[in-house]
C-alpha positions as CSV (number, residue, x, y, z in Angstrom):
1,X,90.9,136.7,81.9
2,X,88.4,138.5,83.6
3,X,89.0,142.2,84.6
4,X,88.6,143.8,87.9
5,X,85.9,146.1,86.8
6,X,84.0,143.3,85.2
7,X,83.3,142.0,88.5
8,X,82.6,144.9,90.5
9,X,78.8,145.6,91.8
10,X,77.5,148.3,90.0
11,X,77.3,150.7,93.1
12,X,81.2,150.2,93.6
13,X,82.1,151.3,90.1
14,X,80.0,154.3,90.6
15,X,81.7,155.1,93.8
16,X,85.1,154.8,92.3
17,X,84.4,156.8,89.3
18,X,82.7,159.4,91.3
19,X,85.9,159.7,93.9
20,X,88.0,159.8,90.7
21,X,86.1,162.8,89.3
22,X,86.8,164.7,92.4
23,X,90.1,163.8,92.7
24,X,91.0,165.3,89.1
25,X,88.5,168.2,90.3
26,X,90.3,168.6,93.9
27,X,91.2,172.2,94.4
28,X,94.6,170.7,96.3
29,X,96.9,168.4,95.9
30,X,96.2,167.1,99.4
31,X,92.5,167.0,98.5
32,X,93.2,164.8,95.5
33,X,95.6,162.4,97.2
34,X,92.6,162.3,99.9
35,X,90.3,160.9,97.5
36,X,92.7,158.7,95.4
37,X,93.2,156.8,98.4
38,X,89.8,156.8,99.4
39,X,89.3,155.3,95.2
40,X,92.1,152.7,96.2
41,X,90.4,151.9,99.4
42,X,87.4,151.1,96.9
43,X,89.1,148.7,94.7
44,X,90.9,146.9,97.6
45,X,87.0,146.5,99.6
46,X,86.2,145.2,96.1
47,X,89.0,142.6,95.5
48,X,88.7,141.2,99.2
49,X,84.8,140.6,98.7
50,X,85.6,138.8,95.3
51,X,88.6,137.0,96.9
52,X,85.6,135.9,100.1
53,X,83.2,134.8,97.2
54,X,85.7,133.1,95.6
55,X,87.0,131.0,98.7
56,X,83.5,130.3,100.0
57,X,82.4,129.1,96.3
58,X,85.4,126.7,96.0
59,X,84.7,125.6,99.2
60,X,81.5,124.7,98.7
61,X,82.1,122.7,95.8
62,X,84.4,120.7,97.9
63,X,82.3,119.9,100.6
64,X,79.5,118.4,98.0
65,X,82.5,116.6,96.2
66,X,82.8,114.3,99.8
């Protein structure tokens, strides 16, 4: 099973890592939840734009299947 991280793009990964070294390094705790959702909000753009490729690949196939 493939993981979530294995299909991220590159430039996603580095913004979710980077969001999760300032929220460990957030002077607040309100600081911190600000950037663990803005991490989450990361990995949810990510899994949507995998889910699109997904669809539209499948899709594809079918229509050349016809």
């Amino acid at each position: 099973m493939v993981t979530l991280s294995e299909l991220m793009r590159e430039s996603e990964k580095l913004e979710f890592r980077l969001l999760q070294q300032r929220m460990m390094e957030a002077p607040t705790f309100l600081t911190s939840l600000y950037f663990k959702l803005r991490a989450d909000g990361v990995l949810r753009q990510a899994e949507r734009r995998i889910r699109r490729e997904a669809i539209g690949r499948q899709q594809r196939k079918n229509r050349k299947g016809c």
